[in-house]
C-alpha positions as CSV (number, residue, x, y, z in Angstrom):
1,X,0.0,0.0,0.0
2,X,0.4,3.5,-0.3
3,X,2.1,6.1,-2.4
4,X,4.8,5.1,-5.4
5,X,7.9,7.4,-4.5
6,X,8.3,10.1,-7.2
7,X,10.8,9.2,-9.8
8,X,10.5,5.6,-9.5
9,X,7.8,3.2,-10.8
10,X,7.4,-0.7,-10.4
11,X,7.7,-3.0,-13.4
12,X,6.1,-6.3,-14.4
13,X,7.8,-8.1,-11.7
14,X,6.7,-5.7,-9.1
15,X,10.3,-4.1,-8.8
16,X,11.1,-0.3,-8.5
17,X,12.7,1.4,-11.3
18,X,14.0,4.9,-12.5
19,X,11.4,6.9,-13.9
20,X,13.0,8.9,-16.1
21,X,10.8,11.6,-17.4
22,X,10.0,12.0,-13.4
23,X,14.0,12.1,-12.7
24,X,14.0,15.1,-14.9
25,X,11.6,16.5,-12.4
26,X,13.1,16.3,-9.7
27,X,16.5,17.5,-11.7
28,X,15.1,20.4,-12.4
29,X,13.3,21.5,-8.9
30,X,16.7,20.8,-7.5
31,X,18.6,23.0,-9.8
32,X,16.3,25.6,-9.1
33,X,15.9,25.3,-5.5
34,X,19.6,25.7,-5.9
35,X,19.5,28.8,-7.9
36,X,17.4,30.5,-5.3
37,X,14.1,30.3,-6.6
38,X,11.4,30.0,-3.9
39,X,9.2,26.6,-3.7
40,X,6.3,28.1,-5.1
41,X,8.2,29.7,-7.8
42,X,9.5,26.1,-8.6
43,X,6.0,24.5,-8.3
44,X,4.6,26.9,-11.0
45,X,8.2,26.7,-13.3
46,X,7.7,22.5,-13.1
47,X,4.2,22.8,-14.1
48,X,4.9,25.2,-17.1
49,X,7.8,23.2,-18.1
50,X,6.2,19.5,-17.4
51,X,2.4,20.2,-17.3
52,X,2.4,18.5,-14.1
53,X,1.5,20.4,-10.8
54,X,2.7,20.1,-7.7
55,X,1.8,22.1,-4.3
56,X,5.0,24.2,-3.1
57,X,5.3,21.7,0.2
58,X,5.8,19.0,-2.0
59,X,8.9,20.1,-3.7
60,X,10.3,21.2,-0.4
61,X,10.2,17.2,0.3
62,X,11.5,16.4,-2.5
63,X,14.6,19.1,-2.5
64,X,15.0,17.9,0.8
65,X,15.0,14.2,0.3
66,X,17.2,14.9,-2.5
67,X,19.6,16.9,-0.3
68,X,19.5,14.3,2.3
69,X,20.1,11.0,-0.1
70,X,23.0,13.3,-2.2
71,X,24.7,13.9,1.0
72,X,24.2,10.2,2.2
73,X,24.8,8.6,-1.2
């Protein structure tokens, strides 16, 4: 149960792997999280860019689990 992490989806045999148009995604909200855009400024840039939209808390979790699993990977 629950939710499928964001930049990974399961396969046939039920395994998690790299989404790669979602990997871009996240790519991108990092880079500009990095450049000093705000979160909400990121959430409306990723849904111009991607057509998908997110709600400015989300991409703080994902900047920060990115952060976090950079730092730790």
């Amino acid at each position: 149960g629950g939710y499928q992490q964001l930049g990974f989806q399961k396969n046939s045999k039920n395994e998690y792997e790299v989404n790669v148009k979602e990997q871009e995604m996240i790519d991108a909200m990092v880079n500009l999280q990095q450049g000093g855009f705000t979160y909400r400024k990121i959430a409306d840039e990723i849904k111009n860019k991607f057509g998908r939209k997110f709600h400015y808390s989300f991409v703080y979790k994902v900047c920060k689990r990115q952060s976090v699993t950079t730092v730790a990977g």
